[in-house]
SEKETOR-860376 format. One record per residue (C-alpha): residue number from 0; x, y, z. Coordinates in steps of 0.25 Angstrom, whole numbers, m for minus. Example, Ala and Ser with C-alpha at 12.3 -4.5 7.8 and 13.67 -1.06 7.14 Angstrom:
2
- 0, 49, m18, 31
- 1, 55, m4, 29
! end
This chain:
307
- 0, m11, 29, m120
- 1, m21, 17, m118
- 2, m10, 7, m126
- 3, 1, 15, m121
- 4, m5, 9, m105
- 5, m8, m3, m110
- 6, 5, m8, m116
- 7, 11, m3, m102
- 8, 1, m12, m96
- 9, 5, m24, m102
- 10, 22, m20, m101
- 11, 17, m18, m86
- 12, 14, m35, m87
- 13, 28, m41, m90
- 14, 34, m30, m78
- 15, 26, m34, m70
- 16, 27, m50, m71
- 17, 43, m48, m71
- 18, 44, m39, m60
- 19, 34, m47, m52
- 20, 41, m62, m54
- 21, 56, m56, m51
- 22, 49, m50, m37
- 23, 42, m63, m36
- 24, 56, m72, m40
- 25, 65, m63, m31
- 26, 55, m64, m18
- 27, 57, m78, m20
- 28, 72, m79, m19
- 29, 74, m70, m9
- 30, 70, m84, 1
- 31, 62, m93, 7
- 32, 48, m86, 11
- 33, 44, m98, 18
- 34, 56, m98, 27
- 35, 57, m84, 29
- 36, 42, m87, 35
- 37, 46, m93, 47
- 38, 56, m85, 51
- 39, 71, m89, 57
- 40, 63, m103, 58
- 41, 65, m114, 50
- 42, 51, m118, 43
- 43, 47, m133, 40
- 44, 51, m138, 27
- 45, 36, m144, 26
- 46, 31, m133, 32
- 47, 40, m123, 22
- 48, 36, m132, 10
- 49, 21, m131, 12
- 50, 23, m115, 13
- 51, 29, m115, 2
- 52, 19, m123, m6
- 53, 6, m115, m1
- 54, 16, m102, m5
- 55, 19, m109, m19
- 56, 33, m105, m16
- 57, 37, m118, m20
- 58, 34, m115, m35
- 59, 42, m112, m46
- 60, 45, m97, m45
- 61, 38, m95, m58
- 62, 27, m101, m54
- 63, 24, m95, m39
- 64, 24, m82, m48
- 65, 17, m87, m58
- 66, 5, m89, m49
- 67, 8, m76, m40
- 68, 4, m69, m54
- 69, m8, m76, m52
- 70, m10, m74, m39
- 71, m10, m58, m40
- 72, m19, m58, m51
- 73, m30, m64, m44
- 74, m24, m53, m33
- 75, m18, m63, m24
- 76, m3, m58, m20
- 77, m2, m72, m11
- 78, m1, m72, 5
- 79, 7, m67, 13
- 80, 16, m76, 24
- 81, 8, m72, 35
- 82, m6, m76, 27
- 83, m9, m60, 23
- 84, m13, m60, 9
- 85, m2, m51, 1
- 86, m16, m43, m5
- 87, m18, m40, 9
- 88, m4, m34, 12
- 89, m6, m25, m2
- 90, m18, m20, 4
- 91, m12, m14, 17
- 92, 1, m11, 10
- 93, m1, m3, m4
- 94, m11, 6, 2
- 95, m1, 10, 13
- 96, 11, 12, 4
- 97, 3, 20, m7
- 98, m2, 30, 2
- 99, 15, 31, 6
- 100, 17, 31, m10
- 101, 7, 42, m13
- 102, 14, 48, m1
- 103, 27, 48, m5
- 104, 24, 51, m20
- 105, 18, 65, m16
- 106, 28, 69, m7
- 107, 38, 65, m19
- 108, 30, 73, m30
- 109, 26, 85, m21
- 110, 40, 88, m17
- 111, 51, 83, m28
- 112, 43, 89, m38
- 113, 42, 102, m30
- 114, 56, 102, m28
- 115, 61, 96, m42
- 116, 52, 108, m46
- 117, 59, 121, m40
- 118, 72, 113, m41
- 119, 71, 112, m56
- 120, 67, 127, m56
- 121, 78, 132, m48
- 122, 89, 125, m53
- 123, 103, 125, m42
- 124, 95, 134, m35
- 125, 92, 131, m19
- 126, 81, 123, m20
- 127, 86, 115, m31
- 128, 98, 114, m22
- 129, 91, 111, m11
- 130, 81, 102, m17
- 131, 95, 92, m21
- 132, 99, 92, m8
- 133, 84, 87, m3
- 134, 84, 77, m14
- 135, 97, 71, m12
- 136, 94, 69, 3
- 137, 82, 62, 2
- 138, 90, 52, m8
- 139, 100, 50, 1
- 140, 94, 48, 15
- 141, 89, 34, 14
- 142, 74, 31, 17
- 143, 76, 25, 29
- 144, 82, 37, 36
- 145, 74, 47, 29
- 146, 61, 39, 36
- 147, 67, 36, 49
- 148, 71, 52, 50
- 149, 57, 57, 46
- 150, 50, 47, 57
- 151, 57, 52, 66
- 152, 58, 66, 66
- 153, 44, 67, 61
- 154, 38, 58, 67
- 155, 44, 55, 81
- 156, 53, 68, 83
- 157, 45, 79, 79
- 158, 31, 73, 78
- 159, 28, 81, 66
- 160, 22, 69, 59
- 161, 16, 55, 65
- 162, 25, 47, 56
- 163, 17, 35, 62
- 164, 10, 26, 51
- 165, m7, 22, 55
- 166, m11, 9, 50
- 167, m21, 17, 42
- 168, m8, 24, 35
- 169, m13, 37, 33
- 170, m7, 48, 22
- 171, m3, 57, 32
- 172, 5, 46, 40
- 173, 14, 44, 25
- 174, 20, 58, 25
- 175, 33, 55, 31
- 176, 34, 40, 26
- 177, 29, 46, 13
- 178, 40, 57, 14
- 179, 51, 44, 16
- 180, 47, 36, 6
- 181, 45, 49, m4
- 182, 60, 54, m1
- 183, 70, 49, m11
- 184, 58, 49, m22
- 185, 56, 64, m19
- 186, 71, 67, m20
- 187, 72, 60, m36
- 188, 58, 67, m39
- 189, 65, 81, m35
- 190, 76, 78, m42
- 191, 69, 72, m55
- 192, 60, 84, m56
- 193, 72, 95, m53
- 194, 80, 90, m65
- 195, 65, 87, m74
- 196, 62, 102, m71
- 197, 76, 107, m73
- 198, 77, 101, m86
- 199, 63, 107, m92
- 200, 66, 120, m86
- 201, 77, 121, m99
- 202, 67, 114, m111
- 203, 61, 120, m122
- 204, 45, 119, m118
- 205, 48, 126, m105
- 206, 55, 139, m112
- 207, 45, 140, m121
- 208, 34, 141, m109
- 209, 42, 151, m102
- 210, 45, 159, m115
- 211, 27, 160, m117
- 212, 26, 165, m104
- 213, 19, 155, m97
- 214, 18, 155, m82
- 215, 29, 150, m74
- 216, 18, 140, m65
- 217, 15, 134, m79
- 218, 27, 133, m86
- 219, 32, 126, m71
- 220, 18, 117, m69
- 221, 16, 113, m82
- 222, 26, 115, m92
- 223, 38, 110, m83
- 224, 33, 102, m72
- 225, 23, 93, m81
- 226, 38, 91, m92
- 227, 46, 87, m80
- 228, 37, 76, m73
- 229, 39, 66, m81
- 230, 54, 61, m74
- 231, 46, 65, m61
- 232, 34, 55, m64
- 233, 42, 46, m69
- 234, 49, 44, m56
- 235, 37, 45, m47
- 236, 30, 34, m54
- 237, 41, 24, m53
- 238, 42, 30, m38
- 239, 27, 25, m34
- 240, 30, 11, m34
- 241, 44, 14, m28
- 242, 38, 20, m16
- 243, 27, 9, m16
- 244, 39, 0, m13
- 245, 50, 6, m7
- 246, 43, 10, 4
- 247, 48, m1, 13
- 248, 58, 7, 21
- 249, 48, 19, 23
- 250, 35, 10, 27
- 251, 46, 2, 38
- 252, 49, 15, 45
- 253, 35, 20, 45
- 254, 28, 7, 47
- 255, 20, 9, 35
- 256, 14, m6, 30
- 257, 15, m4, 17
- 258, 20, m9, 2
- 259, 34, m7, 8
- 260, 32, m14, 23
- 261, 25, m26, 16
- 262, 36, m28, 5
- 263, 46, m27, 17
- 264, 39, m38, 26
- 265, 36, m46, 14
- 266, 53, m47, 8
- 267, 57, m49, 25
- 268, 48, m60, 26
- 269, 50, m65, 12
- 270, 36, m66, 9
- 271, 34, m68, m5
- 272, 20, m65, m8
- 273, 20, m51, 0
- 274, 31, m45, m6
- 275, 31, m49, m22
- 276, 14, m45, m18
- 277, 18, m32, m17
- 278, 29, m30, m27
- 279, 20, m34, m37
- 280, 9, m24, m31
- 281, 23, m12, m33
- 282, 25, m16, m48
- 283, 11, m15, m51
- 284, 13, m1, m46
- 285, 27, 2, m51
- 286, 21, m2, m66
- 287, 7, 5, m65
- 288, 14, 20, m59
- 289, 25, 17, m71
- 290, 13, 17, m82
- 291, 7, 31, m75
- 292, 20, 38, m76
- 293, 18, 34, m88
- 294, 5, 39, m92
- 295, 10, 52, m84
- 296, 21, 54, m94
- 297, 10, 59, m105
- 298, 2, 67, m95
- 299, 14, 76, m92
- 300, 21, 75, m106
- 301, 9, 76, m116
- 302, 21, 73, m127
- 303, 20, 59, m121
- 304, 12, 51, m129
- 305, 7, 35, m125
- 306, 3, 27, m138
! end
């Protein structure tokens, strides 16, 4: 297992050095940051040139990232436009937006495996029915209009939660933008769990537990749930760093400055230090949950073996 981790450790270091230099070539072409600082007014080319020099921007490419690489490992993300230190915005930001994540994550867990569950039990009966027609929904109403919806009638209509966001960002103010962000993930966990259950509901291993008697709770709780998490775990894990940063639509309707609000701010002002600061943060995360759904693999199928 040891070498098994540290061989993805060191496969994680090329991935991350490729993704990170085509975010940081693609920020670069997308325009002048410079010029996108002063707005509809045309900014001094003296004035622009010395910007540019103090923001190395007038480097090679390969060179600015070169010592952004640098930078980061001394943690140093660069500065913002306005003078922020990008560390600074991290600080504010990925607190927020992991609170929505661990939100959104047990809301998709909790209920998509609960109805993948009695779907997958109940095959073309009415909750597996009925269970379809939720799922399908959810894909199909756009986040925006699912979030807009819930605010409202929630919120402002029926007053049943307070849907406003405290700059403290407590856990019981993320249900409903938890709930928005959680929606379309929710619907493919159901969906990934119903056909993983339906599909050991018919294998060997699971016959041969009901034919020694064994009680219906464990046959359900250990022999079939723990065979059929795999395709759900899988999911969930690429999901985190999904949700981390896909949350952009979701933390705009709610006013929620986080991961999502930041990125957004950073790309409409084309500031090039914020936004590939926090993409770099996002792959870190995407590559560390892909190595523990990994490691998760052999906890739920002790066949799985890591040399």
């Amino acid at each position: 297992m040891g070498r098994y981790v540290i061989r993805r450790l060191l496969q994680m270091v090329p991935v991350f050095i490729g993704t990170t230099f085509l975010i940081f070539a693609m920020v670069h072409v997308l325009g002048d940051p410079v010029a996108a600082m002063f707005g509809d007014r045309k900014p001094d080319p003296a004035t622009a040139a010395q910007i540019r020099h103090q923001l190395g921007l007038d480097q090679n490419v390969f060179v600015q990232y070169g010592n952004y690489l640098l930078d980061i490992f001394r943690g140093d993300f660069g500065t913002a436009f306005n003078g922020q230190p990008v560390s600074e915005l991290m600080a504010g930001a990925f607190p927020v937006t992991l609170k929505l994540t661990l939100v959104a994550i047990a809301f998709e867990a909790a209920i998509g495996l609960a109805l993948g569950l009695m779907s997958g039990l109940r095959p073309g009966k009415f909750v597996d029915n009925a269970s379809l027609v939720f799922t399908l929904l959810l894909i199909a109403i756009p986040t925006f209009v699912s979030g807009y919806v819930l605010q409202y009638l929630l919120g402002v209509k029926w007053g049943v939660i307070d849907v406003s966001v405290s700059s403290e960002v407590r856990l019981n103010e993320l249900i409903i933008p938890g709930l928005v962000v959680a929606g379309v993930s929710l619907a493919y966990v159901t969906r990934l769990t119903r056909t993983s259950v339906a599909e050991n509901m018919r294998t060997d291993f699971l016959r041969t537990a009901v034919a020694k008697g064994l009680p219906r709770r464990r046959i359900v709780g250990v022999h079939l749930m723990r065979n059929s998490l795999i395709p759900v775990v899988t999911f969930i894990g690429a999901d985190i760093g999904q949700l981390m940063a896909g949350a952009i639509i979701t933390e705009k309707i709610f006013n929620i400055h986080g991961v999502g609000f930041q990125l957004y701010n950073g790309i409409l002002r084309q500031n090039v230090q914020t936004v590939v600061g926090f993409v770099t943060i996002l792959v870190i995360v995407f590559l560390l949950a892909n190595l523990l759904v990994d490691l998760l693999y052999a906890v739920l199928d002790p066949r799985i073996r890591y040399a």
